[in-house]
Biotite code that builds the C-alpha atoms (Angstrom):
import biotite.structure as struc

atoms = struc.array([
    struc.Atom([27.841, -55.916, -17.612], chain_id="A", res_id=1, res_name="UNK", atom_name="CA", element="C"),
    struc.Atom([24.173, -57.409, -16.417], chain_id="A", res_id=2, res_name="UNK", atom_name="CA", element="C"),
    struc.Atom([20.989, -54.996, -17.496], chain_id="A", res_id=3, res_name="UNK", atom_name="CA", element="C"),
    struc.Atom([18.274, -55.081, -14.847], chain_id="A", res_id=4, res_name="UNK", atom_name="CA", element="C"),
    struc.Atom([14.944, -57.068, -16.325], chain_id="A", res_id=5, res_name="UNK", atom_name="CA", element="C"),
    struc.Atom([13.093, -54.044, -17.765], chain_id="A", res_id=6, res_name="UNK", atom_name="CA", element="C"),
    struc.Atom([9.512, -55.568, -15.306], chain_id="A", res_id=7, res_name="UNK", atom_name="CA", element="C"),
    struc.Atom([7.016, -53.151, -17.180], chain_id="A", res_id=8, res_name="UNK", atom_name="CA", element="C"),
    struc.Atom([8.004, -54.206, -20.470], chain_id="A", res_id=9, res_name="UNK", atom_name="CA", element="C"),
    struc.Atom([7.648, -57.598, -19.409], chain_id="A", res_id=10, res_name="UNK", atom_name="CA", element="C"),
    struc.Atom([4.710, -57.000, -17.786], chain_id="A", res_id=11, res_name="UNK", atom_name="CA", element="C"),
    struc.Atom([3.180, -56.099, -20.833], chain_id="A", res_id=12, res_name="UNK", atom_name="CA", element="C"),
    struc.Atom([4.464, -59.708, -22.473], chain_id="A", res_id=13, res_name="UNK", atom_name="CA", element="C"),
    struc.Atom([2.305, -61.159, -20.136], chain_id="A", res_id=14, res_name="UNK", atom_name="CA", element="C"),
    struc.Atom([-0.690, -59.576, -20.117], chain_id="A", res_id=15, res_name="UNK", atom_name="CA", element="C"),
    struc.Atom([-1.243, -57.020, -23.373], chain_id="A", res_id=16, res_name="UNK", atom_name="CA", element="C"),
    struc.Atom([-2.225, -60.071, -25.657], chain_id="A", res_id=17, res_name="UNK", atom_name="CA", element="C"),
    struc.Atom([-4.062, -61.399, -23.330], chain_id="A", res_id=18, res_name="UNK", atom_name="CA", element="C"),
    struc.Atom([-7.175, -58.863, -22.579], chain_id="A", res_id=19, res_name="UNK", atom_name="CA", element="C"),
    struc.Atom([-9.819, -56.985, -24.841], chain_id="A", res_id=20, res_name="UNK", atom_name="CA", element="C"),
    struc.Atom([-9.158, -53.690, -23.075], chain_id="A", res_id=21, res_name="UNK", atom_name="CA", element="C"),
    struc.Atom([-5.696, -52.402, -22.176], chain_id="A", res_id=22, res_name="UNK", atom_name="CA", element="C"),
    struc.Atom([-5.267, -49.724, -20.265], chain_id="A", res_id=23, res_name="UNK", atom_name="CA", element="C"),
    struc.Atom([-1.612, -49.778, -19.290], chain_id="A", res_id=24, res_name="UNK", atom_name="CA", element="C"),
    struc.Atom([-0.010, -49.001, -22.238], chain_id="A", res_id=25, res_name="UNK", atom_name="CA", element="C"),
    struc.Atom([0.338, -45.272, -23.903], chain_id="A", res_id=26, res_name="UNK", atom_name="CA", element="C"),
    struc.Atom([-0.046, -46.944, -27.162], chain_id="A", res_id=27, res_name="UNK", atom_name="CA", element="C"),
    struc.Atom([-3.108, -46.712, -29.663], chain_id="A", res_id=28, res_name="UNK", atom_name="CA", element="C"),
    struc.Atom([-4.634, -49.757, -31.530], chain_id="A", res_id=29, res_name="UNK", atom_name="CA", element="C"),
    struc.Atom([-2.339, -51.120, -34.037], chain_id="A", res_id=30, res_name="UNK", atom_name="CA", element="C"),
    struc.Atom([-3.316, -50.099, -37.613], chain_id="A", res_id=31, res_name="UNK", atom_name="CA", element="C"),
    struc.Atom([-3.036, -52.044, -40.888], chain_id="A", res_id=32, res_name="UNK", atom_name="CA", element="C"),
    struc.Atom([-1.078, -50.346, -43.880], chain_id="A", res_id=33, res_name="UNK", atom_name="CA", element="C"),
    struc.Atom([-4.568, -50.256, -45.751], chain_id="A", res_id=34, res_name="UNK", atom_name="CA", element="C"),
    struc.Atom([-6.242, -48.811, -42.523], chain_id="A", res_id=35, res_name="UNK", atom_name="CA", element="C"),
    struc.Atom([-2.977, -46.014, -42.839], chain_id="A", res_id=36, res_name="UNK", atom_name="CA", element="C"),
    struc.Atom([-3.695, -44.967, -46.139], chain_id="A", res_id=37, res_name="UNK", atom_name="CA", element="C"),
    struc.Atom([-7.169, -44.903, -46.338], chain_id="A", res_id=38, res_name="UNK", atom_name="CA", element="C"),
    struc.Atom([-7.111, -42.265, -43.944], chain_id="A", res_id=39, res_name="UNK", atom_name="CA", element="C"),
    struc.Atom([-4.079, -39.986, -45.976], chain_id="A", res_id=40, res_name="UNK", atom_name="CA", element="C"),
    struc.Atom([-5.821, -41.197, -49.349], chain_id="A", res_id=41, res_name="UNK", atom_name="CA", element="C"),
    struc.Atom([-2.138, -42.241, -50.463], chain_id="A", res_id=42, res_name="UNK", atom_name="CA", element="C"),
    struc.Atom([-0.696, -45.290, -51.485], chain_id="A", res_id=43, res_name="UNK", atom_name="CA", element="C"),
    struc.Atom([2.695, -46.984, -51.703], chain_id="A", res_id=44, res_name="UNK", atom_name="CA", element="C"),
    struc.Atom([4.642, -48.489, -54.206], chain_id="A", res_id=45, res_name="UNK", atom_name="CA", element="C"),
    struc.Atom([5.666, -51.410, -52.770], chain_id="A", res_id=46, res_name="UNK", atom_name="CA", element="C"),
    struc.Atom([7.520, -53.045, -55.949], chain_id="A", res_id=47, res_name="UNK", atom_name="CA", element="C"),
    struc.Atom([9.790, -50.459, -56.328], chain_id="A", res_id=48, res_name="UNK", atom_name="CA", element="C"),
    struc.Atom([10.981, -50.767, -52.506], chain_id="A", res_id=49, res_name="UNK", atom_name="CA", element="C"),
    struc.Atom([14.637, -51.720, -52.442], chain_id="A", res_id=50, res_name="UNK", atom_name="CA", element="C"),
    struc.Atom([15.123, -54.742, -49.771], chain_id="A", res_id=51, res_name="UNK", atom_name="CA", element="C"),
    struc.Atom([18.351, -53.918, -49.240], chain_id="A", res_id=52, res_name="UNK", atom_name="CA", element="C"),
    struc.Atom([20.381, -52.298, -45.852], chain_id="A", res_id=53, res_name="UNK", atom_name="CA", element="C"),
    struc.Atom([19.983, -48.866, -45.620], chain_id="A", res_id=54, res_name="UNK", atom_name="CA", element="C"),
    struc.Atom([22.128, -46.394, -44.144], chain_id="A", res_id=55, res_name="UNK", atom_name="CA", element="C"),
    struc.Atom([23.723, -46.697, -40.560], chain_id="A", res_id=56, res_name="UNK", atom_name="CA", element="C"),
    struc.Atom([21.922, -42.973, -40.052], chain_id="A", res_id=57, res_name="UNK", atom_name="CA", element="C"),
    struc.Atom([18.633, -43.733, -41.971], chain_id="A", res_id=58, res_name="UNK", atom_name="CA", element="C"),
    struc.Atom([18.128, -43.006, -45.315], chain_id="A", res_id=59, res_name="UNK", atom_name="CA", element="C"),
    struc.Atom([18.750, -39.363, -46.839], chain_id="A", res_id=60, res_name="UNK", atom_name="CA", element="C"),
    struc.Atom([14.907, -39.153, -47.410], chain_id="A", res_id=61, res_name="UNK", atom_name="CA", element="C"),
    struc.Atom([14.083, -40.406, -44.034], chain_id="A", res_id=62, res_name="UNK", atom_name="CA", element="C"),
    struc.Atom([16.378, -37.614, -41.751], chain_id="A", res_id=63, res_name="UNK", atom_name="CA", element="C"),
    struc.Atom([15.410, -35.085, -44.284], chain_id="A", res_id=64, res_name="UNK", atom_name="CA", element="C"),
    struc.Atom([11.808, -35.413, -43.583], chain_id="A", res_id=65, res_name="UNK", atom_name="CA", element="C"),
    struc.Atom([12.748, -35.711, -39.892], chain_id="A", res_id=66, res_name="UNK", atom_name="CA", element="C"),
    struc.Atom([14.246, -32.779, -39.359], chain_id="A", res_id=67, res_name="UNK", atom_name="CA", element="C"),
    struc.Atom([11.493, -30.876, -40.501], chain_id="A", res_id=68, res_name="UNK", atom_name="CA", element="C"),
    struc.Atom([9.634, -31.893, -37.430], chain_id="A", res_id=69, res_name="UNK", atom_name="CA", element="C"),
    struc.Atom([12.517, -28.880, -35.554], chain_id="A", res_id=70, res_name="UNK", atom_name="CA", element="C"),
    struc.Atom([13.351, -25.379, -36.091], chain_id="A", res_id=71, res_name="UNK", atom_name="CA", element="C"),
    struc.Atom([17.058, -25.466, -36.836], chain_id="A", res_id=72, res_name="UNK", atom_name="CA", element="C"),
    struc.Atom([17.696, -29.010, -37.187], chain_id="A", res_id=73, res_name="UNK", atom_name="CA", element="C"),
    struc.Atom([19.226, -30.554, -40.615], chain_id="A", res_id=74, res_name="UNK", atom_name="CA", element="C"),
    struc.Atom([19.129, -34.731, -41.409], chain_id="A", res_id=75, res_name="UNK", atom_name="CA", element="C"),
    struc.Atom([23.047, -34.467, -40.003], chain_id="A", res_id=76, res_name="UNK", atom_name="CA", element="C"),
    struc.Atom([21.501, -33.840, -37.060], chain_id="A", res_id=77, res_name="UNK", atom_name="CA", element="C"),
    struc.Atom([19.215, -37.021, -36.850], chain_id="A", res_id=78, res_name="UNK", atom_name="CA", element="C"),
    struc.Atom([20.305, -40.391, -36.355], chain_id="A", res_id=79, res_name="UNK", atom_name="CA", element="C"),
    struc.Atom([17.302, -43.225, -37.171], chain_id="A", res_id=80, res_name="UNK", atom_name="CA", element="C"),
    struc.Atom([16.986, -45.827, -34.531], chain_id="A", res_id=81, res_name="UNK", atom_name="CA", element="C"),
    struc.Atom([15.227, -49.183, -33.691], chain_id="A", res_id=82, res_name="UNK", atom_name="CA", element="C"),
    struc.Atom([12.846, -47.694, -31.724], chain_id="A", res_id=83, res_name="UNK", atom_name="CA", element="C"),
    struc.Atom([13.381, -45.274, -28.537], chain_id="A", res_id=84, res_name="UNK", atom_name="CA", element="C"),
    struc.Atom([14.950, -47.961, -26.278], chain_id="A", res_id=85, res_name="UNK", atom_name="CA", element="C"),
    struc.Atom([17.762, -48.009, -28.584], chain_id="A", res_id=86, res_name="UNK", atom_name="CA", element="C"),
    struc.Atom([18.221, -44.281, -28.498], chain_id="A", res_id=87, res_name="UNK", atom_name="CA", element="C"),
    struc.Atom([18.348, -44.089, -25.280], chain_id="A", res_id=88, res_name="UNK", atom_name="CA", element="C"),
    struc.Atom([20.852, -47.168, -25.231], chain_id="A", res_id=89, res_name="UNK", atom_name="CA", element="C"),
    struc.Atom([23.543, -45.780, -27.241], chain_id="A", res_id=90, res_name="UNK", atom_name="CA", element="C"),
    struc.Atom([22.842, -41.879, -25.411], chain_id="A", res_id=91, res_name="UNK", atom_name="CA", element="C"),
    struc.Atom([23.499, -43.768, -22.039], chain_id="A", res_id=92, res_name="UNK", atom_name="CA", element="C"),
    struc.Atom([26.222, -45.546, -23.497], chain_id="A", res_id=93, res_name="UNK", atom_name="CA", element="C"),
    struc.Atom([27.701, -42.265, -24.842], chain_id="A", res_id=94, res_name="UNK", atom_name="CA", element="C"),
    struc.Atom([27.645, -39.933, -21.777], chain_id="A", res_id=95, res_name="UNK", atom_name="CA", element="C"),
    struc.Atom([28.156, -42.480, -18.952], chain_id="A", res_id=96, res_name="UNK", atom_name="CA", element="C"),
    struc.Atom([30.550, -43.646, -17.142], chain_id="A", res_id=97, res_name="UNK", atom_name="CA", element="C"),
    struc.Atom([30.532, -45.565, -13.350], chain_id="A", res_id=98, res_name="UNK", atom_name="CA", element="C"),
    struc.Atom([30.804, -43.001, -10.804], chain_id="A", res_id=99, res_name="UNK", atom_name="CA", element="C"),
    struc.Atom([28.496, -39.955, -12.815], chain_id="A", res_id=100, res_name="UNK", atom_name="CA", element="C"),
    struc.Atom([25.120, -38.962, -12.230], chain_id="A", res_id=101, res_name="UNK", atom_name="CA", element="C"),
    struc.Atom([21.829, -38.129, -13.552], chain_id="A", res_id=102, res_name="UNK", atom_name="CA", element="C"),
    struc.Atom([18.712, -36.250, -12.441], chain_id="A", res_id=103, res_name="UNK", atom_name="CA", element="C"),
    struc.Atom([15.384, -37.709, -13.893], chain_id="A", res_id=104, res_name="UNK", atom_name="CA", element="C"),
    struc.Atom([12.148, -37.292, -13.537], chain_id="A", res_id=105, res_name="UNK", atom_name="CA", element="C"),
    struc.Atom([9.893, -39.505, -11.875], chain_id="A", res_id=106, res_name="UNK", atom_name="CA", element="C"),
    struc.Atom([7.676, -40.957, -12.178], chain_id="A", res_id=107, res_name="UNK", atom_name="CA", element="C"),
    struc.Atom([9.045, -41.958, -15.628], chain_id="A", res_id=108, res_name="UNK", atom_name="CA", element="C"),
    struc.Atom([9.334, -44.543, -18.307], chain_id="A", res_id=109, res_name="UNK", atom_name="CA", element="C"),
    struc.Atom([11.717, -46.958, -16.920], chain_id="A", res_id=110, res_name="UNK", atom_name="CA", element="C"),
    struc.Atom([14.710, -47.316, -19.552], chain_id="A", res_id=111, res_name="UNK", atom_name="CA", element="C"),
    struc.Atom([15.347, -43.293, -19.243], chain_id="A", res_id=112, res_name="UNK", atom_name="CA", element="C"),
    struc.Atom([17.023, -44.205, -16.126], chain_id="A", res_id=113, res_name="UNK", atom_name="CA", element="C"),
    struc.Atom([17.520, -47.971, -15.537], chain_id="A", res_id=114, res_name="UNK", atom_name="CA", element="C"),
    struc.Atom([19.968, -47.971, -18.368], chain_id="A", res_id=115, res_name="UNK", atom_name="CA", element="C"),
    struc.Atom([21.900, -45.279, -16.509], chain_id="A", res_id=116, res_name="UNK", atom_name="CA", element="C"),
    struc.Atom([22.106, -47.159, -13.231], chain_id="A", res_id=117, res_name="UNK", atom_name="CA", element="C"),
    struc.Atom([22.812, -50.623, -14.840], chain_id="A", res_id=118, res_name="UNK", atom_name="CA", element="C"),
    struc.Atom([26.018, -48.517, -16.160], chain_id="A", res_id=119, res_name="UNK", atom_name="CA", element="C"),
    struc.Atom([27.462, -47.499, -12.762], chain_id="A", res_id=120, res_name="UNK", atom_name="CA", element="C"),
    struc.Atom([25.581, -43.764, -12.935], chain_id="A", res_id=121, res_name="UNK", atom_name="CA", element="C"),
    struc.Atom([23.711, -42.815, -9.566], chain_id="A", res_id=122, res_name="UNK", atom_name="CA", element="C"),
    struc.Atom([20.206, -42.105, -10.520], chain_id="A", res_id=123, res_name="UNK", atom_name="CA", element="C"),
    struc.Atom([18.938, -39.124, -8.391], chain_id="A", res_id=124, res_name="UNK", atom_name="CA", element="C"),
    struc.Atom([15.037, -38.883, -8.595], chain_id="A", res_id=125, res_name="UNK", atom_name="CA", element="C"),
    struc.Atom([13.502, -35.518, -9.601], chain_id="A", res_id=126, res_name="UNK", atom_name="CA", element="C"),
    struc.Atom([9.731, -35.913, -8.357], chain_id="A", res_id=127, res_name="UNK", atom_name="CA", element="C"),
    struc.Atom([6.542, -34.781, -10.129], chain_id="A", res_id=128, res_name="UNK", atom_name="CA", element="C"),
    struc.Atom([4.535, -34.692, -6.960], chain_id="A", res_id=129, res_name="UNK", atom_name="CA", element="C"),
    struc.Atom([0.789, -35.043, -6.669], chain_id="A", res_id=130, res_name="UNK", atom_name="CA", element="C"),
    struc.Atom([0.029, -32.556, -4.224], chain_id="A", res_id=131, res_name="UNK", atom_name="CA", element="C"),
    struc.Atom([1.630, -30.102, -6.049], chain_id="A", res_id=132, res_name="UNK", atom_name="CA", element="C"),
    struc.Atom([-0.473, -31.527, -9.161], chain_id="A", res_id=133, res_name="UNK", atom_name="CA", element="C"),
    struc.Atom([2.258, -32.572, -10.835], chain_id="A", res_id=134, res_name="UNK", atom_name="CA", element="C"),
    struc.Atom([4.038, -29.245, -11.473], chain_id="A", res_id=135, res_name="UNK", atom_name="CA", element="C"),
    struc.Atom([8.227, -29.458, -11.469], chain_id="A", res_id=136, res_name="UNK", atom_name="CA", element="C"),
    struc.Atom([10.255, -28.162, -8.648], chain_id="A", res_id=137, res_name="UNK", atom_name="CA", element="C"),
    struc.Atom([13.245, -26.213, -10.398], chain_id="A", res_id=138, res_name="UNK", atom_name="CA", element="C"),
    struc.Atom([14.525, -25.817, -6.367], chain_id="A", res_id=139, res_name="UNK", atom_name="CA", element="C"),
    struc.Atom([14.697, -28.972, -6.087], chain_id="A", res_id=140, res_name="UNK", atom_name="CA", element="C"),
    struc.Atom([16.477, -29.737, -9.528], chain_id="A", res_id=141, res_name="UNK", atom_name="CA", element="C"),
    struc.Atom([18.985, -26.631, -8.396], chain_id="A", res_id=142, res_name="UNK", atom_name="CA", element="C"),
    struc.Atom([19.349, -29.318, -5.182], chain_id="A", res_id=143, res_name="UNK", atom_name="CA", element="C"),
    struc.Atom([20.037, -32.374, -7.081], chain_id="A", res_id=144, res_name="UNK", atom_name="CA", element="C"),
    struc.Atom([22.656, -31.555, -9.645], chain_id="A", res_id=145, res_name="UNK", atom_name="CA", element="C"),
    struc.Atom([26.269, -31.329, -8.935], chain_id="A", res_id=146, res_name="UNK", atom_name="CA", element="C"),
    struc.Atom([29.596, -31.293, -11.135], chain_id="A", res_id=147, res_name="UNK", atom_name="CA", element="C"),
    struc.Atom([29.212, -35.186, -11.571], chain_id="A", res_id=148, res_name="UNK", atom_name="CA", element="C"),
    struc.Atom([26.035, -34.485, -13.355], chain_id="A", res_id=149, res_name="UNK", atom_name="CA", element="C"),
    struc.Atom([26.329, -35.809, -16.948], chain_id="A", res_id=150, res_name="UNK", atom_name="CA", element="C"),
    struc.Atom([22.541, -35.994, -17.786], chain_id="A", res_id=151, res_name="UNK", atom_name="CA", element="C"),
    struc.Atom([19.411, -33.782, -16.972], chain_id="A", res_id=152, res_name="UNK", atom_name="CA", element="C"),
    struc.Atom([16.857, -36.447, -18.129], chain_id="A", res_id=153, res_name="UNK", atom_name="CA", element="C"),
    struc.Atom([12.992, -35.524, -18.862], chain_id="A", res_id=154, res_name="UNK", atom_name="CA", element="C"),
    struc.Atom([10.097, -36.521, -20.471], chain_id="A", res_id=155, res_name="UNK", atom_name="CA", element="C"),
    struc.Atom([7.916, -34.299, -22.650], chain_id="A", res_id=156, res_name="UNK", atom_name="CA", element="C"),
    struc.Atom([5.276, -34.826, -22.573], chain_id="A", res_id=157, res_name="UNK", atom_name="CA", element="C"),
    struc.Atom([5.099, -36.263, -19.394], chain_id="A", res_id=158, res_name="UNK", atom_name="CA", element="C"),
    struc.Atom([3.931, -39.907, -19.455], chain_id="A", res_id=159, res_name="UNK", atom_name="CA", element="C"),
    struc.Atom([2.606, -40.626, -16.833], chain_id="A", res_id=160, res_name="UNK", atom_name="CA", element="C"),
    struc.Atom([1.563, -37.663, -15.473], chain_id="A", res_id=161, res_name="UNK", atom_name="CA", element="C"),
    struc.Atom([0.469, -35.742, -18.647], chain_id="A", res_id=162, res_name="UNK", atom_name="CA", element="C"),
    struc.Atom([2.194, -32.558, -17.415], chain_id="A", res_id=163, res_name="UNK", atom_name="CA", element="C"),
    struc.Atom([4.297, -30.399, -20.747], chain_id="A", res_id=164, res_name="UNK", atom_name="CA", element="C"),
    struc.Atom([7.080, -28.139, -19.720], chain_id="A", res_id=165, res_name="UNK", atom_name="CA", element="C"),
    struc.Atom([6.803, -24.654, -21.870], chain_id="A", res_id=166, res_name="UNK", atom_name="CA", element="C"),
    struc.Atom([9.636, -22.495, -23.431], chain_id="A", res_id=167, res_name="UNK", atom_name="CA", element="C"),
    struc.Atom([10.620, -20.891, -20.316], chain_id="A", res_id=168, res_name="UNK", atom_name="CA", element="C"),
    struc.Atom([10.431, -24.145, -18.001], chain_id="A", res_id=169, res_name="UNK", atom_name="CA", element="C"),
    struc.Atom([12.578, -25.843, -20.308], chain_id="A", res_id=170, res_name="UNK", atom_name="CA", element="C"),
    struc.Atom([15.088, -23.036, -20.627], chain_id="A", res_id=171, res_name="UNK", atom_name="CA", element="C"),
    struc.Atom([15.174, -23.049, -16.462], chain_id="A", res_id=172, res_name="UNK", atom_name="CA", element="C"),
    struc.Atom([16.305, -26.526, -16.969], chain_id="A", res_id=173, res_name="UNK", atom_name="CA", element="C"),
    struc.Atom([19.125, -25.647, -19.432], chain_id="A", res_id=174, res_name="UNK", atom_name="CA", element="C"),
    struc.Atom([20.202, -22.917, -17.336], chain_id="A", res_id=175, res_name="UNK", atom_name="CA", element="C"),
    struc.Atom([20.646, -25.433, -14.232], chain_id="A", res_id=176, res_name="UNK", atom_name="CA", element="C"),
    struc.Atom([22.525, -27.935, -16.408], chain_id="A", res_id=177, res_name="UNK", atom_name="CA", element="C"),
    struc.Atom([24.907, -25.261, -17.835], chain_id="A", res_id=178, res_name="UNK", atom_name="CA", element="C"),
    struc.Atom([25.685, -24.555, -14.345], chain_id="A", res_id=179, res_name="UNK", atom_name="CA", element="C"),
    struc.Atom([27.553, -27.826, -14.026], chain_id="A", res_id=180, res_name="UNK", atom_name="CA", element="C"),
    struc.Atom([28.308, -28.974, -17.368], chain_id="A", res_id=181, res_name="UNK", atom_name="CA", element="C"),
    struc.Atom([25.268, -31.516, -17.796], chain_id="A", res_id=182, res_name="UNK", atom_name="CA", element="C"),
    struc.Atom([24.019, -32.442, -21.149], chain_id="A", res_id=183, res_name="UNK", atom_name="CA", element="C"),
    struc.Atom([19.826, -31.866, -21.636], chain_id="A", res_id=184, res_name="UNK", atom_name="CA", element="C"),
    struc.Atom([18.468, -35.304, -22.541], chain_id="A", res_id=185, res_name="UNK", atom_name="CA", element="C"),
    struc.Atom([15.034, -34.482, -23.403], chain_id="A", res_id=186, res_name="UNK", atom_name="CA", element="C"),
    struc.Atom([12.417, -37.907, -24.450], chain_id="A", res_id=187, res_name="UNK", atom_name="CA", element="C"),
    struc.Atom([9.538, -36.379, -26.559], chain_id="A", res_id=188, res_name="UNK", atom_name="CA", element="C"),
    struc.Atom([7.734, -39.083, -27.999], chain_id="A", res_id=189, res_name="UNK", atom_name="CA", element="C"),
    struc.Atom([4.650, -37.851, -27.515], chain_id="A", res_id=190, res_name="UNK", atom_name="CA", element="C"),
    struc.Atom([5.328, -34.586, -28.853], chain_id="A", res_id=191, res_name="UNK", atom_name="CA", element="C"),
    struc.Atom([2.056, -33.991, -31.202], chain_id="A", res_id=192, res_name="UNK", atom_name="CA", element="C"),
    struc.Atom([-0.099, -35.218, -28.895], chain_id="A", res_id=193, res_name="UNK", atom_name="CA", element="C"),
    struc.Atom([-2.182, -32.212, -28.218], chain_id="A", res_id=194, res_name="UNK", atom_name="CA", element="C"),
    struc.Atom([-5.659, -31.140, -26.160], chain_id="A", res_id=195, res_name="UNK", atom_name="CA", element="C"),
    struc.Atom([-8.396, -28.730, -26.485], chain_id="A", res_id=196, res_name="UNK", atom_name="CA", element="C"),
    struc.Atom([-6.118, -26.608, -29.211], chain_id="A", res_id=197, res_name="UNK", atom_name="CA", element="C"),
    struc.Atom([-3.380, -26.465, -27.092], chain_id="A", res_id=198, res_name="UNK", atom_name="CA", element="C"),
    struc.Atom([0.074, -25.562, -29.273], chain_id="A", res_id=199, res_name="UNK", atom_name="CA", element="C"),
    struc.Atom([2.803, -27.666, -30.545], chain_id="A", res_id=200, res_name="UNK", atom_name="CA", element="C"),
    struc.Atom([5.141, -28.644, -27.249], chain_id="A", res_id=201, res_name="UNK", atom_name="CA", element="C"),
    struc.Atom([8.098, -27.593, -27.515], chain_id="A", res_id=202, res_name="UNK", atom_name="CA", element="C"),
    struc.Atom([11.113, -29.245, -28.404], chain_id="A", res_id=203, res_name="UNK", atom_name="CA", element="C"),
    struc.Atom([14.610, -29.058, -26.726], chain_id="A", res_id=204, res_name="UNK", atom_name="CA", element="C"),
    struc.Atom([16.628, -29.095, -29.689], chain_id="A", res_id=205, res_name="UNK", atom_name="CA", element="C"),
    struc.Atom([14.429, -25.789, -31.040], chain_id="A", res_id=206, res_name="UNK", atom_name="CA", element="C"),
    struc.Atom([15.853, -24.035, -27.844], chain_id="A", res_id=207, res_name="UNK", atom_name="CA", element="C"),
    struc.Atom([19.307, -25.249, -27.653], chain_id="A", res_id=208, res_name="UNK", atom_name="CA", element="C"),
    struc.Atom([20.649, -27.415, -30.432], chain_id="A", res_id=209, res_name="UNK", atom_name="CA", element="C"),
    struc.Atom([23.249, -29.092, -28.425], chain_id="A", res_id=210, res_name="UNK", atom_name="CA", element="C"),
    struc.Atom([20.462, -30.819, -26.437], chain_id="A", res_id=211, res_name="UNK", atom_name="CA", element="C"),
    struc.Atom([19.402, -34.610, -27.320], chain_id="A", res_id=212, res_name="UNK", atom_name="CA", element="C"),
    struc.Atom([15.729, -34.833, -28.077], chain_id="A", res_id=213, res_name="UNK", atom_name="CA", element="C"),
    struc.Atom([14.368, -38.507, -29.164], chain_id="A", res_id=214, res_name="UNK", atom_name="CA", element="C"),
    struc.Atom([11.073, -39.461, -30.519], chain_id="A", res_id=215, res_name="UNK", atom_name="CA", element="C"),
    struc.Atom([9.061, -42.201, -32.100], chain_id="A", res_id=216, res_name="UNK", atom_name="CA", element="C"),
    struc.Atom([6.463, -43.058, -34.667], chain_id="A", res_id=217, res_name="UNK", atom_name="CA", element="C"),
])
């Protein structure tokens, strides 16, 4: 199997080290561990750290404090990952096979749907339209999904277009995948982020637990 060069990743390689200002990339200014805790007014132990592996899952402490972040959720329900892009990796590698399909939104951060195409999946494109400022089209999600749909992938919030899909919009979603059997893939790494007192978005695994919901520190 040959993955397609992920270009925006190394796009960033080539030029995010290279400028004062970057404005391409969703993520803040790196921090310093003394920077970190300054701000909580904690500190860390670092002598009594073990060094050694930890659990395949995370750690006990790790899930546990996790899963506080949903509703329902327990640490049995959260696996601990290198990052997002290997998330999505092994959920690709899970529900796949050559010949399915998956509905994404676009645009959308590349990996949600290159690693389904590199795997033989037909990626069908589920646009976020300017015109209509952004807002979904659950017509033309009904339009796009069929029985070979294995994943209903989205993004919130949105990145790039900033746009958060409430209770209802997300249950619309689940409602269209149950239709044909498709699993709710849901990436909500900016989940958090909020504006002008604006609540908590909402997660998919607070609406229906046998949805996949990743996120990130």
């Amino acid at each position: 199997m040959k993955f397609t060069p992920f270009n925006l990743e190394e796009w960033f390689d080539r030029y995010e080290h290279q400028v004062d200002y970057m404005l391409g990339s969703s993520s803040c200014a790196g921090w310093t561990l003394e920077e970190l805790f300054e701000l909580t007014g904690e500190t860390i132990d670092f002598p009594s750290q073990s060094t050694t592996a930890t659990p395949v899952p995370g750690t006990p402490e790790l899930r546990e404090a996790i899963a506080t972040w949903y509703k329902n959720s327990t640490p049995d329900d959260v696996l601990v990952t290198c990052s997002s892009t290997e998330a999505i990796f092994l959920i690709a590698n899970t529900f796949l096979e050559p010949g399915d399909s998956v509905v994404s939104m676009f645009p959308v951060y590349p990996s949600l749907y290159q690693l389904a195409a590199d795997l033989g999946a037909e990626v069908r494109r589920w646009h976020l339209r300017h015109e209509n400022q952004f807002e979904p089209d659950f017509d033309e999600l009904e339009s796009l999904v069929d029985y070979s749909t294995k994943l209903i992938i989205l993004n919130n919030p949105q990145n790039p277009t900033g746009i958060t899909l409430n209770d209802e919009e997300l249950k619309q979603v689940l409602n269209i995948a149950d239709r044909v059997g498709a699993k709710v893939f849901v990436d909500e790494v900016f989940r958090g982020i909020t504006v002008k007192g604006n609540p908590l978005t909402p997660s998919i695994c607070d609406i229906d637990q046998s949805s996949i919901a990743i996120g990130a520190m």
